[in-house]
C-alpha positions in Angstrom: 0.0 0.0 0.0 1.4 3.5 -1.2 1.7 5.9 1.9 -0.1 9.2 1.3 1.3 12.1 0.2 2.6 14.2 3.4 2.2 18.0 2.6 4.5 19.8 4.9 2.6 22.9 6.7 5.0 25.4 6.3 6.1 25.7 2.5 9.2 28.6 1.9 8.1 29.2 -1.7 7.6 32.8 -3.3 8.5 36.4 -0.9 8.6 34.2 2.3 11.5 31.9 0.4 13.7 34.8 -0.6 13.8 36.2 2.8 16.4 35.6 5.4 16.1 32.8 7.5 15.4 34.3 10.7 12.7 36.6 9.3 11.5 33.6 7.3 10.5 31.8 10.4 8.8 34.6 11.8 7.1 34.5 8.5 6.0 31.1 8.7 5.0 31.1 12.2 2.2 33.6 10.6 1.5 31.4 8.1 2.5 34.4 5.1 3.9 31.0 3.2 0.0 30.1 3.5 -2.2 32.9 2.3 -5.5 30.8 1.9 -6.0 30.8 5.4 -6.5 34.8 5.7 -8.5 34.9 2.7 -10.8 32.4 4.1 -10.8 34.6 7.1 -11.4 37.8 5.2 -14.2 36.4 2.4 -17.2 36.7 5.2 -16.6 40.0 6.1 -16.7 41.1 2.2 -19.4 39.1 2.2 -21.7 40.6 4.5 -19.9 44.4 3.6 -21.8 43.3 -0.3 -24.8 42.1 0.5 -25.6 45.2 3.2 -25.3 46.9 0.0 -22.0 48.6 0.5 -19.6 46.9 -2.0 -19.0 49.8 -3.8 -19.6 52.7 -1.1 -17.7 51.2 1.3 -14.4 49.6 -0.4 -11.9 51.0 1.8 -13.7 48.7 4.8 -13.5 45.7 2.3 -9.5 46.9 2.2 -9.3 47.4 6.3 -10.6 43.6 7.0 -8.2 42.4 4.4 -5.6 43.9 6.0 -7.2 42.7 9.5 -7.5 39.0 8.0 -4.1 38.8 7.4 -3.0 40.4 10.7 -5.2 38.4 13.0 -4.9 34.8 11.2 -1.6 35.5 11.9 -1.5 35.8 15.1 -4.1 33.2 16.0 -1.6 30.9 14.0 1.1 32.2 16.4 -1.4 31.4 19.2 -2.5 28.2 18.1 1.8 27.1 17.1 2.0 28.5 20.9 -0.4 25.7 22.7 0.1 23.0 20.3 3.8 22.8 20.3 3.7 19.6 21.7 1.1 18.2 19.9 2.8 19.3 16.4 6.0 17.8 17.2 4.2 14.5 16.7 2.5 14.8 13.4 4.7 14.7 10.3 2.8 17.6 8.6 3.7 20.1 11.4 6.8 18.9 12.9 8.7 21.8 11.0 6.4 24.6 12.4 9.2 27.2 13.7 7.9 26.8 17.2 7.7 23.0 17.4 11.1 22.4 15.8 12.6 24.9 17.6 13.4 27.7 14.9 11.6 30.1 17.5 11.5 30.5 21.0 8.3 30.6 22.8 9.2 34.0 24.1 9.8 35.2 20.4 6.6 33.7 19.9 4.8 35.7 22.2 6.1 39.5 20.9 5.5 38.7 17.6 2.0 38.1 18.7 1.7 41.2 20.4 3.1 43.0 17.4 0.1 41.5 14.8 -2.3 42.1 17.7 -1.7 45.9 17.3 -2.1 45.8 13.6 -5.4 44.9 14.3 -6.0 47.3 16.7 -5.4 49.6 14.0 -7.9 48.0 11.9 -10.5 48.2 14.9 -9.6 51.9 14.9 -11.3 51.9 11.5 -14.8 50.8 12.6 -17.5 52.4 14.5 -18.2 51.8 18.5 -21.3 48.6 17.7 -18.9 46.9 15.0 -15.8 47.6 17.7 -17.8 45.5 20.1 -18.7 42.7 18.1 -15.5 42.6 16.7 -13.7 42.8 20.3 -16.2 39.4 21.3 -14.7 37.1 18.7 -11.3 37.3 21.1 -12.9 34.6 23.6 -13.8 32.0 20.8 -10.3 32.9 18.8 -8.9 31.8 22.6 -10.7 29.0 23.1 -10.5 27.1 19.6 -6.8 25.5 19.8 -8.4 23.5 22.8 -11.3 22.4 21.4 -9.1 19.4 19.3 -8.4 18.1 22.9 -12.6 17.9 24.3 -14.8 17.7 21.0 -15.1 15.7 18.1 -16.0 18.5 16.3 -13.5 21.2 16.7 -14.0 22.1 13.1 -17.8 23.8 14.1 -15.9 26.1 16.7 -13.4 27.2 13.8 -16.3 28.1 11.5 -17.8 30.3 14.5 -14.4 32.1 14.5 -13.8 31.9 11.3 -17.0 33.5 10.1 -17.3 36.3 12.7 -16.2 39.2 10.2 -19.4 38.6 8.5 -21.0 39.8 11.8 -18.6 43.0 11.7 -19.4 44.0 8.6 -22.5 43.4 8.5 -23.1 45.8 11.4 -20.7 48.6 10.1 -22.5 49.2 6.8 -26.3 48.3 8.0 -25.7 49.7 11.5 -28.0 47.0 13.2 -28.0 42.9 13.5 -30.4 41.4 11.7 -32.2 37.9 10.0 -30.1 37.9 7.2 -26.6 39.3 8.9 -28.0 35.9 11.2 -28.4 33.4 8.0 -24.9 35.0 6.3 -22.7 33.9 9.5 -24.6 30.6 10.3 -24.2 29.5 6.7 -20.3 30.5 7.1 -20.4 28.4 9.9 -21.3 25.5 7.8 -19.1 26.1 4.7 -15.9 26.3 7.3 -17.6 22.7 8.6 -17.2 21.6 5.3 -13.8 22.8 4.1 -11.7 22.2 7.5 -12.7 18.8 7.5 -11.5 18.5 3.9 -8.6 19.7 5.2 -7.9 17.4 8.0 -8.3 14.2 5.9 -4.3 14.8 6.0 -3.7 14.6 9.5 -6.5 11.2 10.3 -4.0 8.7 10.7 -1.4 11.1 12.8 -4.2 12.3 15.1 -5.8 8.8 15.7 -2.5 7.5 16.9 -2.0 10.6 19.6 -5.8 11.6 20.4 -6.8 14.5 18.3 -9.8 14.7 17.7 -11.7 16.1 14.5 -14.7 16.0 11.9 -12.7 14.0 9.9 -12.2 11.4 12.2 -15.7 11.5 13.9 -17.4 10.8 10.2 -15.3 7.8 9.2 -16.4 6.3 5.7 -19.1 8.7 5.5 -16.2 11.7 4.9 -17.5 12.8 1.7 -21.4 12.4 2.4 -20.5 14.6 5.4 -19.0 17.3 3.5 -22.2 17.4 1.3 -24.3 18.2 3.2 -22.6 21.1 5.4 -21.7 22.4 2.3 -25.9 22.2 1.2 -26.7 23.7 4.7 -24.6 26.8 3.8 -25.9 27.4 0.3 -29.3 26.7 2.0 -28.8 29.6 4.7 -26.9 32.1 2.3 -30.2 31.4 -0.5 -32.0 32.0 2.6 -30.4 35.0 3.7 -30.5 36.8 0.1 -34.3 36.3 0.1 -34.6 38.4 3.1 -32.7 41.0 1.3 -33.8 40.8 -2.1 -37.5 38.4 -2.5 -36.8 37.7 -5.9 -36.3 33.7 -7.1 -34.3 35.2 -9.4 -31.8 36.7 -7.0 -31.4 33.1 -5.9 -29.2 32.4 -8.8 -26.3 34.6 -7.9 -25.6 31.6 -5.8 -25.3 29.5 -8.7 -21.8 29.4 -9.1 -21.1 28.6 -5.4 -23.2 25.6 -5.6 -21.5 23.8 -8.6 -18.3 24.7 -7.4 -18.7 23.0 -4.0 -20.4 20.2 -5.4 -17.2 19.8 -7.8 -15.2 19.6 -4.5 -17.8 16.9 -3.2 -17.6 14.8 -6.2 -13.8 14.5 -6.8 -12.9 13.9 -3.3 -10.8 11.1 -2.7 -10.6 11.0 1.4 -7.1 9.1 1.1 -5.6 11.5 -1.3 -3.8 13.9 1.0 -2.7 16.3 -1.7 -6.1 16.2 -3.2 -8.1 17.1 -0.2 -5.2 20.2 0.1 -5.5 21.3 -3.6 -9.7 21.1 -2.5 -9.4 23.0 0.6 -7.0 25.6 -1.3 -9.8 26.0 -3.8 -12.1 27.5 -1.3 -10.6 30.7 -1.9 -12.1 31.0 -5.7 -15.7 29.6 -3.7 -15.3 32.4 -1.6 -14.8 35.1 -4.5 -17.9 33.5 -6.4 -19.7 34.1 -3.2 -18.6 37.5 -3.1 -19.5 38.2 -6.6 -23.1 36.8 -5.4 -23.7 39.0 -2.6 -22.4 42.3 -4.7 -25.0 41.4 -7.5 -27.9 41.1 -5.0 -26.8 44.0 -2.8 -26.1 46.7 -5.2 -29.3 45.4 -7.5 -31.7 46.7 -4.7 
Protein backbone atom coordinates (compact mmCIF):
# COMPACT_ATOMS: atom_id res chain seq x y z
CA UNK A 1 0.00 0.00 0.00
CA UNK A 2 1.38 3.49 -1.15
CA UNK A 3 1.68 5.87 1.93
CA UNK A 4 -0.09 9.18 1.27
CA UNK A 5 1.33 12.08 0.20
CA UNK A 6 2.55 14.15 3.37
CA UNK A 7 2.23 17.97 2.60
CA UNK A 8 4.50 19.83 4.94
CA UNK A 9 2.59 22.87 6.66
CA UNK A 10 5.00 25.42 6.32
CA UNK A 11 6.13 25.67 2.48
CA UNK A 12 9.16 28.59 1.90
CA UNK A 13 8.06 29.21 -1.73
CA UNK A 14 7.58 32.80 -3.33
CA UNK A 15 8.54 36.40 -0.89
CA UNK A 16 8.62 34.18 2.34
CA UNK A 17 11.45 31.85 0.39
CA UNK A 18 13.68 34.85 -0.60
CA UNK A 19 13.82 36.15 2.84
CA UNK A 20 16.42 35.65 5.37
CA UNK A 21 16.07 32.78 7.54
CA UNK A 22 15.35 34.25 10.74
CA UNK A 23 12.70 36.58 9.28
CA UNK A 24 11.53 33.64 7.26
CA UNK A 25 10.47 31.84 10.41
CA UNK A 26 8.75 34.63 11.85
CA UNK A 27 7.07 34.53 8.46
CA UNK A 28 6.04 31.06 8.74
CA UNK A 29 4.97 31.08 12.17
CA UNK A 30 2.21 33.65 10.63
CA UNK A 31 1.48 31.40 8.06
CA UNK A 32 2.51 34.39 5.07
CA UNK A 33 3.90 30.99 3.22
CA UNK A 34 0.04 30.08 3.54
CA UNK A 35 -2.18 32.90 2.26
CA UNK A 36 -5.50 30.77 1.89
CA UNK A 37 -5.98 30.82 5.43
CA UNK A 38 -6.46 34.82 5.65
CA UNK A 39 -8.50 34.94 2.74
CA UNK A 40 -10.83 32.37 4.06
CA UNK A 41 -10.77 34.61 7.07
CA UNK A 42 -11.41 37.82 5.23
CA UNK A 43 -14.15 36.39 2.42
CA UNK A 44 -17.16 36.71 5.21
CA UNK A 45 -16.63 39.98 6.05
CA UNK A 46 -16.67 41.08 2.16
CA UNK A 47 -19.40 39.13 2.16
CA UNK A 48 -21.72 40.60 4.48
CA UNK A 49 -19.92 44.42 3.61
CA UNK A 50 -21.76 43.27 -0.25
CA UNK A 51 -24.84 42.10 0.49
CA UNK A 52 -25.56 45.19 3.22
CA UNK A 53 -25.33 46.86 0.00
CA UNK A 54 -22.00 48.64 0.51
CA UNK A 55 -19.56 46.86 -1.98
CA UNK A 56 -18.98 49.81 -3.81
CA UNK A 57 -19.59 52.68 -1.10
CA UNK A 58 -17.67 51.19 1.35
CA UNK A 59 -14.37 49.62 -0.42
CA UNK A 60 -11.94 51.00 1.84
CA UNK A 61 -13.74 48.69 4.80
CA UNK A 62 -13.45 45.73 2.30
CA UNK A 63 -9.49 46.89 2.23
CA UNK A 64 -9.34 47.44 6.31
CA UNK A 65 -10.57 43.65 6.98
CA UNK A 66 -8.20 42.43 4.40
CA UNK A 67 -5.58 43.91 5.97
CA UNK A 68 -7.16 42.72 9.50
CA UNK A 69 -7.51 39.03 8.00
CA UNK A 70 -4.09 38.85 7.36
CA UNK A 71 -2.99 40.43 10.74
CA UNK A 72 -5.25 38.39 12.96
CA UNK A 73 -4.90 34.84 11.15
CA UNK A 74 -1.56 35.51 11.90
CA UNK A 75 -1.50 35.80 15.10
CA UNK A 76 -4.13 33.21 16.00
CA UNK A 77 -1.65 30.86 14.05
CA UNK A 78 1.11 32.23 16.45
CA UNK A 79 -1.42 31.41 19.24
CA UNK A 80 -2.50 28.24 18.14
CA UNK A 81 1.84 27.15 17.14
CA UNK A 82 2.03 28.46 20.92
CA UNK A 83 -0.45 25.66 22.67
CA UNK A 84 0.13 23.03 20.26
CA UNK A 85 3.81 22.80 20.29
CA UNK A 86 3.66 19.60 21.74
CA UNK A 87 1.12 18.19 19.86
CA UNK A 88 2.79 19.32 16.40
CA UNK A 89 6.04 17.82 17.18
CA UNK A 90 4.24 14.51 16.72
CA UNK A 91 2.50 14.82 13.38
CA UNK A 92 4.67 14.71 10.26
CA UNK A 93 2.85 17.56 8.59
CA UNK A 94 3.70 20.07 11.42
CA UNK A 95 6.82 18.88 12.92
CA UNK A 96 8.67 21.84 10.97
CA UNK A 97 6.44 24.57 12.35
CA UNK A 98 9.18 27.21 13.67
CA UNK A 99 7.93 26.82 17.21
CA UNK A 100 7.70 23.03 17.44
CA UNK A 101 11.11 22.42 15.80
CA UNK A 102 12.59 24.91 17.55
CA UNK A 103 13.37 27.73 14.86
CA UNK A 104 11.63 30.07 17.52
CA UNK A 105 11.45 30.47 21.01
CA UNK A 106 8.26 30.59 22.85
CA UNK A 107 9.19 33.96 24.08
CA UNK A 108 9.78 35.17 20.40
CA UNK A 109 6.57 33.75 19.86
CA UNK A 110 4.84 35.67 22.23
CA UNK A 111 6.12 39.50 20.88
CA UNK A 112 5.54 38.75 17.55
CA UNK A 113 2.01 38.09 18.69
CA UNK A 114 1.74 41.20 20.42
CA UNK A 115 3.08 42.98 17.35
CA UNK A 116 0.15 41.53 14.76
CA UNK A 117 -2.30 42.12 17.68
CA UNK A 118 -1.73 45.95 17.35
CA UNK A 119 -2.10 45.75 13.62
CA UNK A 120 -5.40 44.90 14.27
CA UNK A 121 -5.98 47.26 16.66
CA UNK A 122 -5.42 49.57 14.01
CA UNK A 123 -7.89 48.00 11.88
CA UNK A 124 -10.51 48.15 14.88
CA UNK A 125 -9.56 51.91 14.94
CA UNK A 126 -11.27 51.94 11.53
CA UNK A 127 -14.76 50.77 12.59
CA UNK A 128 -17.49 52.40 14.52
CA UNK A 129 -18.18 51.78 18.51
CA UNK A 130 -21.35 48.64 17.69
CA UNK A 131 -18.91 46.92 15.01
CA UNK A 132 -15.84 47.57 17.66
CA UNK A 133 -17.84 45.52 20.13
CA UNK A 134 -18.73 42.71 18.07
CA UNK A 135 -15.45 42.65 16.71
CA UNK A 136 -13.71 42.84 20.32
CA UNK A 137 -16.18 39.45 21.29
CA UNK A 138 -14.71 37.09 18.69
CA UNK A 139 -11.31 37.32 21.05
CA UNK A 140 -12.92 34.59 23.56
CA UNK A 141 -13.84 32.04 20.81
CA UNK A 142 -10.28 32.85 18.84
CA UNK A 143 -8.91 31.83 22.62
CA UNK A 144 -10.71 28.99 23.10
CA UNK A 145 -10.52 27.11 19.61
CA UNK A 146 -6.80 25.51 19.85
CA UNK A 147 -8.38 23.53 22.84
CA UNK A 148 -11.32 22.41 21.37
CA UNK A 149 -9.15 19.40 19.27
CA UNK A 150 -8.41 18.05 22.86
CA UNK A 151 -12.60 17.92 24.25
CA UNK A 152 -14.81 17.72 21.04
CA UNK A 153 -15.11 15.66 18.08
CA UNK A 154 -16.02 18.49 16.25
CA UNK A 155 -13.47 21.21 16.68
CA UNK A 156 -14.04 22.13 13.13
CA UNK A 157 -17.76 23.80 14.10
CA UNK A 158 -15.85 26.05 16.68
CA UNK A 159 -13.41 27.21 13.82
CA UNK A 160 -16.28 28.07 11.47
CA UNK A 161 -17.76 30.34 14.48
CA UNK A 162 -14.35 32.07 14.55
CA UNK A 163 -13.82 31.88 11.28
CA UNK A 164 -17.00 33.54 10.13
CA UNK A 165 -17.34 36.27 12.73
CA UNK A 166 -16.19 39.20 10.23
CA UNK A 167 -19.42 38.63 8.46
CA UNK A 168 -21.00 39.77 11.75
CA UNK A 169 -18.64 43.04 11.65
CA UNK A 170 -19.43 43.98 8.59
CA UNK A 171 -22.49 43.43 8.49
CA UNK A 172 -23.11 45.77 11.36
CA UNK A 173 -20.71 48.57 10.14
CA UNK A 174 -22.49 49.20 6.83
CA UNK A 175 -26.32 48.26 8.02
CA UNK A 176 -25.70 49.75 11.47
CA UNK A 177 -28.05 46.98 13.17
CA UNK A 178 -28.03 42.88 13.49
CA UNK A 179 -30.37 41.41 11.72
CA UNK A 180 -32.16 37.88 10.00
CA UNK A 181 -30.08 37.92 7.21
CA UNK A 182 -26.56 39.27 8.87
CA UNK A 183 -27.99 35.87 11.23
CA UNK A 184 -28.38 33.44 8.03
CA UNK A 185 -24.88 34.95 6.34
CA UNK A 186 -22.75 33.93 9.51
CA UNK A 187 -24.60 30.57 10.31
CA UNK A 188 -24.19 29.50 6.65
CA UNK A 189 -20.32 30.50 7.09
CA UNK A 190 -20.37 28.40 9.91
CA UNK A 191 -21.31 25.46 7.84
CA UNK A 192 -19.14 26.14 4.67
CA UNK A 193 -15.85 26.34 7.31
CA UNK A 194 -17.63 22.73 8.59
CA UNK A 195 -17.17 21.61 5.29
CA UNK A 196 -13.77 22.82 4.11
CA UNK A 197 -11.69 22.16 7.50
CA UNK A 198 -12.72 18.79 7.47
CA UNK A 199 -11.53 18.50 3.90
CA UNK A 200 -8.59 19.70 5.19
CA UNK A 201 -7.90 17.44 8.00
CA UNK A 202 -8.31 14.20 5.89
CA UNK A 203 -4.34 14.81 6.00
CA UNK A 204 -3.73 14.57 9.50
CA UNK A 205 -6.47 11.15 10.34
CA UNK A 206 -3.95 8.65 10.74
CA UNK A 207 -1.44 11.08 12.77
CA UNK A 208 -4.22 12.26 15.08
CA UNK A 209 -5.82 8.81 15.67
CA UNK A 210 -2.53 7.54 16.88
CA UNK A 211 -1.95 10.62 19.60
CA UNK A 212 -5.84 11.57 20.43
CA UNK A 213 -6.79 14.52 18.33
CA UNK A 214 -9.83 14.70 17.73
CA UNK A 215 -11.74 16.12 14.45
CA UNK A 216 -14.74 16.03 11.90
CA UNK A 217 -12.68 14.01 9.92
CA UNK A 218 -12.24 11.38 12.19
CA UNK A 219 -15.71 11.48 13.86
CA UNK A 220 -17.38 10.78 10.23
CA UNK A 221 -15.26 7.85 9.19
CA UNK A 222 -16.40 6.30 5.68
CA UNK A 223 -19.14 8.72 5.46
CA UNK A 224 -16.17 11.72 4.93
CA UNK A 225 -17.52 12.85 1.70
CA UNK A 226 -21.43 12.37 2.41
CA UNK A 227 -20.54 14.59 5.39
CA UNK A 228 -19.00 17.29 3.55
CA UNK A 229 -22.15 17.36 1.31
CA UNK A 230 -24.29 18.17 3.19
CA UNK A 231 -22.61 21.10 5.36
CA UNK A 232 -21.71 22.42 2.32
CA UNK A 233 -25.89 22.20 1.18
CA UNK A 234 -26.75 23.66 4.73
CA UNK A 235 -24.57 26.76 3.79
CA UNK A 236 -25.91 27.44 0.25
CA UNK A 237 -29.32 26.69 2.02
CA UNK A 238 -28.79 29.60 4.68
CA UNK A 239 -26.93 32.11 2.32
CA UNK A 240 -30.17 31.38 -0.48
CA UNK A 241 -32.02 31.97 2.59
CA UNK A 242 -30.38 35.03 3.70
CA UNK A 243 -30.49 36.79 0.12
CA UNK A 244 -34.29 36.27 0.08
CA UNK A 245 -34.63 38.36 3.14
CA UNK A 246 -32.71 41.02 1.28
CA UNK A 247 -33.82 40.83 -2.09
CA UNK A 248 -37.46 38.35 -2.47
CA UNK A 249 -36.79 37.68 -5.87
CA UNK A 250 -36.31 33.66 -7.08
CA UNK A 251 -34.30 35.16 -9.42
CA UNK A 252 -31.85 36.70 -6.97
CA UNK A 253 -31.45 33.14 -5.89
CA UNK A 254 -29.17 32.37 -8.83
CA UNK A 255 -26.31 34.56 -7.87
CA UNK A 256 -25.60 31.58 -5.82
CA UNK A 257 -25.29 29.45 -8.70
CA UNK A 258 -21.79 29.41 -9.08
CA UNK A 259 -21.15 28.58 -5.42
CA UNK A 260 -23.15 25.60 -5.64
CA UNK A 261 -21.50 23.85 -8.63
CA UNK A 262 -18.26 24.71 -7.43
CA UNK A 263 -18.72 22.96 -3.96
CA UNK A 264 -20.38 20.18 -5.41
CA UNK A 265 -17.15 19.80 -7.84
CA UNK A 266 -15.15 19.60 -4.54
CA UNK A 267 -17.85 16.87 -3.23
CA UNK A 268 -17.58 14.77 -6.22
CA UNK A 269 -13.79 14.52 -6.83
CA UNK A 270 -12.89 13.88 -3.30
CA UNK A 271 -10.81 11.12 -2.75
CA UNK A 272 -10.65 10.99 1.37
CA UNK A 273 -7.13 9.05 1.10
CA UNK A 274 -5.59 11.52 -1.29
CA UNK A 275 -3.80 13.94 0.99
CA UNK A 276 -2.69 16.31 -1.73
CA UNK A 277 -6.07 16.22 -3.20
CA UNK A 278 -8.08 17.15 -0.16
CA UNK A 279 -5.15 20.21 0.13
CA UNK A 280 -5.46 21.25 -3.63
CA UNK A 281 -9.73 21.12 -2.51
CA UNK A 282 -9.42 23.02 0.62
CA UNK A 283 -7.02 25.57 -1.33
CA UNK A 284 -9.79 25.99 -3.78
CA UNK A 285 -12.12 27.52 -1.27
CA UNK A 286 -10.57 30.70 -1.93
CA UNK A 287 -12.10 31.02 -5.70
CA UNK A 288 -15.71 29.57 -3.71
CA UNK A 289 -15.30 32.42 -1.56
CA UNK A 290 -14.85 35.10 -4.50
CA UNK A 291 -17.90 33.52 -6.35
CA UNK A 292 -19.69 34.13 -3.18
CA UNK A 293 -18.60 37.54 -3.14
CA UNK A 294 -19.50 38.18 -6.61
CA UNK A 295 -23.11 36.78 -5.37
CA UNK A 296 -23.73 38.99 -2.65
CA UNK A 297 -22.38 42.32 -4.70
CA UNK A 298 -24.96 41.35 -7.47
CA UNK A 299 -27.87 41.08 -5.02
CA UNK A 300 -26.83 43.99 -2.77
CA UNK A 301 -26.14 46.70 -5.22
CA UNK A 302 -29.25 45.42 -7.45
CA UNK A 303 -31.65 46.66 -4.70
Amino acid sequence: MIAPQIVPDTEHRGLVGSLPPRLRAFASLARFDRPIGWWLLFWPGAWSVALAGGAFARWDLILWLLLGSIAMRGAGCVYNDIVDRDLDRQVARTASRPVASGAISVRAAWVWLVILSLIGLVVLLQLHLPAAIVAVASLAPVAAYPFMKRITWWPQAWLGIVFSWAALVGWVEVAGDFGWAAALLYAGGIAWVIGYDTIYALQDVEDDALIGVRSSARALGAGVRGGVAGFYALALLLWGAAIWLVRGDWLALVALLPMALHLGWQVTTLVPADGAGALARFRSNRNAGALMFLACVVVGTTL
